[in-house]
C-alpha positions as CSV (number, residue, x, y, z in Angstrom):
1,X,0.0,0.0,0.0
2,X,1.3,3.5,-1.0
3,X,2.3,5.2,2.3
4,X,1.9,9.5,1.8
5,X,3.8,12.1,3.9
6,X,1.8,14.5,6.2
7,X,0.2,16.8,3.4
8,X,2.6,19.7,4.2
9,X,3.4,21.5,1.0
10,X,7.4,22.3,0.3
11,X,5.7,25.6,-1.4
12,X,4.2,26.1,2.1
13,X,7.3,25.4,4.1
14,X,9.7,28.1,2.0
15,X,6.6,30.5,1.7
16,X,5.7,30.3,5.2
17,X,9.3,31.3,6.4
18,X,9.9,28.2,8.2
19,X,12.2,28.6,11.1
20,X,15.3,26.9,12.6
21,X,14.9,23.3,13.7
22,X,14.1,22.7,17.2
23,X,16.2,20.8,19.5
24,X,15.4,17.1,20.5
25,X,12.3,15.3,20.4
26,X,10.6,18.2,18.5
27,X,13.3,17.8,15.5
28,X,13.4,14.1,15.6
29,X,9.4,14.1,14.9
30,X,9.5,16.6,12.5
31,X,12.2,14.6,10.4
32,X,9.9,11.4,10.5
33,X,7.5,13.5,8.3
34,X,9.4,13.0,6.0
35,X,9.0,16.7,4.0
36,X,11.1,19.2,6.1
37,X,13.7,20.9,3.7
38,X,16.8,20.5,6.5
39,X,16.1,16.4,6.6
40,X,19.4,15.9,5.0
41,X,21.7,18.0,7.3
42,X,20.0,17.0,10.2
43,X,21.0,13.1,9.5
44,X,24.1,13.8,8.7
45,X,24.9,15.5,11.7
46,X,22.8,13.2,13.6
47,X,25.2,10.1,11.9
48,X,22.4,8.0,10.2
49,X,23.5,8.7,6.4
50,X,26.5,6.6,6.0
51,X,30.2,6.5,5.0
52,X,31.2,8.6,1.8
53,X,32.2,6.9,-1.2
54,X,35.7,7.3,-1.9
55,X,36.6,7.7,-5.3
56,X,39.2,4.9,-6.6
57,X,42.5,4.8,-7.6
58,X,42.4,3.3,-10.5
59,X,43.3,5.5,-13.7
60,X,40.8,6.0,-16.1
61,X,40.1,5.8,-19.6
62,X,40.4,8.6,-22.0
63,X,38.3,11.7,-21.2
64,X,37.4,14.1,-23.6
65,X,35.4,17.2,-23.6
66,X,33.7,19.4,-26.2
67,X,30.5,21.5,-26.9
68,X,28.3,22.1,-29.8
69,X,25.7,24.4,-30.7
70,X,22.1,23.4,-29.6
71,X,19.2,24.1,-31.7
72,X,16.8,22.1,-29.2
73,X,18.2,24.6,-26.0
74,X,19.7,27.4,-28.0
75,X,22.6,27.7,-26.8
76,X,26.3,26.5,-26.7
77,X,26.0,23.2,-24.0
78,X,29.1,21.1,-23.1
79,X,29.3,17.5,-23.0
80,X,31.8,14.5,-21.9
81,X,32.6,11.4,-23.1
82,X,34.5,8.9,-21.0
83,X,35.9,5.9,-21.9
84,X,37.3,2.8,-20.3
85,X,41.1,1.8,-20.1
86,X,42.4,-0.9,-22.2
87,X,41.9,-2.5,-25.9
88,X,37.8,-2.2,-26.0
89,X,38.3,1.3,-25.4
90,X,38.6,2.3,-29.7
91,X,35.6,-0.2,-30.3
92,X,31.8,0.1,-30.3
93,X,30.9,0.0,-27.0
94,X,27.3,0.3,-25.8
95,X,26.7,3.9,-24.2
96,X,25.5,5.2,-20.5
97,X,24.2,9.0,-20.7
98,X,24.5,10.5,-17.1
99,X,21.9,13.1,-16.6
100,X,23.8,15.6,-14.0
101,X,21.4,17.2,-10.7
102,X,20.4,20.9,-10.7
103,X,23.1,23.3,-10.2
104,X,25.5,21.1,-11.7
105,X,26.9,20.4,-15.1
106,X,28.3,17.8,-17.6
107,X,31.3,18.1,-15.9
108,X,30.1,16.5,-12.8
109,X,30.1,13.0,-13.8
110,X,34.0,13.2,-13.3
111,X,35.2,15.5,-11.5
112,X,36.4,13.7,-8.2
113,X,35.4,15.6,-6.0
114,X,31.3,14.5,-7.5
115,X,30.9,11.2,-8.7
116,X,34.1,10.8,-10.2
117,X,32.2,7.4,-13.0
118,X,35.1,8.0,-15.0
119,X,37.7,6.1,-12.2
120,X,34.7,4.1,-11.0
121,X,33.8,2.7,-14.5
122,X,37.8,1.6,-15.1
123,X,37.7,0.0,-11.9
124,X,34.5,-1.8,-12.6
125,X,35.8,-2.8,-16.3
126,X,38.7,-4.3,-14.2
127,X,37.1,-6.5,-12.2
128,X,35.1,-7.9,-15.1
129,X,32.0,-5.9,-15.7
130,X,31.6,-5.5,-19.3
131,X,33.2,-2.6,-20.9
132,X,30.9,0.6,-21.9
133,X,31.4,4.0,-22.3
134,X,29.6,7.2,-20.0
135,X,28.3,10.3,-21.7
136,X,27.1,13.3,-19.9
137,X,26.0,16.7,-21.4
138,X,24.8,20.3,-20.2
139,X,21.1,20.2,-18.8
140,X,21.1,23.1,-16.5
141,X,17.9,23.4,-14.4
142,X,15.5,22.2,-16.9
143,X,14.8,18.6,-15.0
144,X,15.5,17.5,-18.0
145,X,12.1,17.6,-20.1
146,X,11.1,20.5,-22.8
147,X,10.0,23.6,-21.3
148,X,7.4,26.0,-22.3
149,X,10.4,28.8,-22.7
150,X,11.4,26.7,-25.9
151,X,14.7,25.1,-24.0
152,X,14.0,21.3,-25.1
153,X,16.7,19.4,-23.4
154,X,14.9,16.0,-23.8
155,X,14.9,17.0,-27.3
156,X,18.7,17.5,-26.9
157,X,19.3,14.6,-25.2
158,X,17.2,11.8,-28.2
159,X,17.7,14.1,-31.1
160,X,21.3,15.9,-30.7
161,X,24.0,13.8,-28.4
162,X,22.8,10.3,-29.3
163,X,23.2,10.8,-32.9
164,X,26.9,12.5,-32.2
165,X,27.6,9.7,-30.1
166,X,26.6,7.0,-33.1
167,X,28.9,9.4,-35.3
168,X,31.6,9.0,-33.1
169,X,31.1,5.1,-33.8
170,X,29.6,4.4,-30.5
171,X,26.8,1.9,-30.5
172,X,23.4,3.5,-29.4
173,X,21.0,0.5,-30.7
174,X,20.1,0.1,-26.8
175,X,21.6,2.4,-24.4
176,X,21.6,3.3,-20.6
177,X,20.4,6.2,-18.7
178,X,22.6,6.8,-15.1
179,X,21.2,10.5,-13.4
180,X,20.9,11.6,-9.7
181,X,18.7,13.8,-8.1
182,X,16.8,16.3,-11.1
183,X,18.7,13.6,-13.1
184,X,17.3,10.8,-11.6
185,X,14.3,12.0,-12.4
186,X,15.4,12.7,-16.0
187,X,16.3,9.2,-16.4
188,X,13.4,7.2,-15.5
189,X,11.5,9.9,-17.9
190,X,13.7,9.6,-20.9
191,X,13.7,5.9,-20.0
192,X,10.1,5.9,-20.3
193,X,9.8,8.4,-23.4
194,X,12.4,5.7,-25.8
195,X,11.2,2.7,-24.7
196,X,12.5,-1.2,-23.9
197,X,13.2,-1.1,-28.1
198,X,16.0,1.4,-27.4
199,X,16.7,1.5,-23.4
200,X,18.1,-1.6,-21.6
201,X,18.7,-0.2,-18.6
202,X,17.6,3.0,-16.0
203,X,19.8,3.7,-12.8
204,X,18.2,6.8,-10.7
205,X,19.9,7.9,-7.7
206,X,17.9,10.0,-5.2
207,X,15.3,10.9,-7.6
208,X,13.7,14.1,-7.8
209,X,10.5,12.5,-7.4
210,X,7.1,14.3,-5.9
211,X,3.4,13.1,-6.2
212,X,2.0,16.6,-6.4
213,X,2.8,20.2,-8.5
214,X,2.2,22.2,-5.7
215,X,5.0,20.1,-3.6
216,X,7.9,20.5,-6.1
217,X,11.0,22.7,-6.2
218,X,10.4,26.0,-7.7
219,X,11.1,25.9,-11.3
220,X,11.6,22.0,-11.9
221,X,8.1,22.5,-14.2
222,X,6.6,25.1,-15.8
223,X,2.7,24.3,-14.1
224,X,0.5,21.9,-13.0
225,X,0.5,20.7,-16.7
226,X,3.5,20.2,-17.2
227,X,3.8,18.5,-14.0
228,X,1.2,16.1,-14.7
229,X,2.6,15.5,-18.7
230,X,5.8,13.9,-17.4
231,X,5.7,12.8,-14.2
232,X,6.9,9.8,-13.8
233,X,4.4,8.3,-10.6
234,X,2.3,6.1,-11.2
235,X,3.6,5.2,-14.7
236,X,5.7,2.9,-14.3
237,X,4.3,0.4,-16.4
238,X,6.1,2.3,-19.2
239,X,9.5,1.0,-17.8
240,X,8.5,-2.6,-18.6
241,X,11.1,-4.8,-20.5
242,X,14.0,-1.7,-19.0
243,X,15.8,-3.4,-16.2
244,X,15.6,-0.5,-13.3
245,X,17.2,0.5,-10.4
246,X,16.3,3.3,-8.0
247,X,18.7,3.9,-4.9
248,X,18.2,6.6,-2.4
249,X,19.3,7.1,0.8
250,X,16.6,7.2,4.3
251,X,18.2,10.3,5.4
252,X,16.9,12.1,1.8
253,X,14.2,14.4,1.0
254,X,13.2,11.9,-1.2
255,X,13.3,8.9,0.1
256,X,9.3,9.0,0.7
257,X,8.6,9.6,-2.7
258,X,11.1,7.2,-3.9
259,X,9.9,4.6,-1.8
260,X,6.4,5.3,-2.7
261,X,7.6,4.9,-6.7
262,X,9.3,1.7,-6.0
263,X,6.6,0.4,-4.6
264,X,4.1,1.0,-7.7
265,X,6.6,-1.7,-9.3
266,X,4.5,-5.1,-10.7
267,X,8.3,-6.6,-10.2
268,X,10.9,-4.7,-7.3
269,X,13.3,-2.6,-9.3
270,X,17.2,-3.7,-8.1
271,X,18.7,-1.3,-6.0
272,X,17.0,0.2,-2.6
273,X,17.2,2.3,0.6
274,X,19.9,2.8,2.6
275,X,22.0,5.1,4.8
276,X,22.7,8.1,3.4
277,X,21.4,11.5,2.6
278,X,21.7,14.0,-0.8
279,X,25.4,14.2,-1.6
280,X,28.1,13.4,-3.9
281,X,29.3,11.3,-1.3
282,X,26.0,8.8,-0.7
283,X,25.8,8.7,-4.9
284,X,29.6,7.5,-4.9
285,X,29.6,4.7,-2.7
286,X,26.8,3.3,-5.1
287,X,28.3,4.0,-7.8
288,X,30.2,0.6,-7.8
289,X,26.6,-1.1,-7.5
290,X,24.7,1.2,-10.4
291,X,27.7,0.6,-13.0
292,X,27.7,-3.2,-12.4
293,X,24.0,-3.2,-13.0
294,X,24.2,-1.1,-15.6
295,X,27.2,-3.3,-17.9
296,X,25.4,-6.0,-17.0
297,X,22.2,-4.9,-18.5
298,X,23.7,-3.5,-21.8
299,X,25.6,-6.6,-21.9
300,X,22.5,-8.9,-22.0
């Protein structure tokens, strides 16, 4: 049964000039409602979100950055392609797009100090997973979908990098979508909007998930509309025949909502809840887990 948070609008909390936590008991039951913004810090502080990931040693593949012109965002946008160490990397490997979170940019895939997939992918290349290459590119604050202010970054996405990547020799007959946070959300949508005929895999981490317009984060959609034209809850029959995993940690603002969409699943997605809160440093130490699922998937 789908379990709901307290109905206490986010719109109403930053509206309403919500104050400092209180101390004690009085914080600790406000966190179990699972919709006050500070949730995150206060585990963290508090101890319950876990160990940071630490990125590996290992060297990576070759990196390479570039940007192009986008008619469907109109604008210059950058974009990364990494690839794995060793032989397979000149040959045409299957590819994973990683959809960045808000405030970030392509960039953040590999800078160590964020997710750092570039070292994590050569690592998990070396201890057998099969060999793919990661793809990020510019989305900005646009949660990924097309926006009534004509910047189309889904449109981006399906009708400007994939068929760069293809012309780079890539293969992009079936590919994989990795995003966390606005990107997680990005990926289970562009998931959905290609289809099992072209998608073999979806990875979300700490999704930017809510069930209602009037709950989301200023900006992540234009209105109630477009809220309701690509949200992803309650659809998730159109994931069937995509292997899926969602992750997110108990100590994240999401982590009701992510349960809640895990739980419309006919079949579990892989993945699940654990300690950890909404930072670079929970979405690291599952990256080993997401990249594994995700070779394995494009390898099947």
């Amino acid at each position: 049964m789908t379990r709901r948070p307290t109905r206490i609008t986010r719109r109403r909390l930053l509206w309403g000039g919500t104050t400092a936590l209180a101390a004690g008991g009085a914080a600790l039951a406000g966190v179990e409602l699972e919709v006050l913004p500070g949730k995150a810090s206060l585990y963290h502080h508090l101890g319950h979100d876990g160990a940071d990931g630490v990125a590996p040693d290992a060297a990576p593949g070759r990196l390479d950055f570039a940007s192009f012109r986008s008619r469907a965002r109109g604008k210059d946008v950058g974009w990364a392609l990494a690839r794995p160490p060793g032989p397979t990397a000149t040959t045409a490997l299957p590819v994973v797009v990683a959809l960045h979170g808000r405030g970030q940019s392509h960039t953040s895939a590999f800078r160590r100090d964020r997710l750092a997939l570039d070292r994590f992918l050569a690592e998990a290349v070396a201890r057998g997973v099969p060999p793919f290459v990661i793809a990020s590119i510019d989305g900005d604050e646009t949660y990924w979908h097309d926006r009534a202010n004509g910047d189309r970054a889904q449109a981006m996405v399906l009708d400007e990098l994939l068929p760069r990547l293809a012309e780079a020799g890539l293969d992009t007959g079936r590919i994989g979508f990795v995003g966390w946070s606005m990107g997680g959300f990005g990926a289970l949508h562009l998931g959905s909007v290609l289809g099992p005929g072209r998608v073999a895999a979806v990875a979300a981490l700490s999704p930017a998930l809510w069930h209602d317009y009037e709950d989301t984060a200023p900006g992540a959609y234009d209105d109630a509309a477009d809220f309701e034209r690509v949200t992803v809850m309650g659809r998730q029959r159109e994931l069937d025949g995509i292997a899926v995993r969602v992750d997110c940690g108990k100590g994240d603002p999401f982590y009701a909502t992510s349960r809640d969409y895990v739980e419309g699943f006919a079949d579990p997605p892989a993945g699940g809840f654990q300690l950890g809160d909404h930072d670079s440093g929970y979405w690291r130490r599952m990256a080993p887990r997401v990249l594994a699922f995700l070779g394995g998937a494009l390898a099947s």
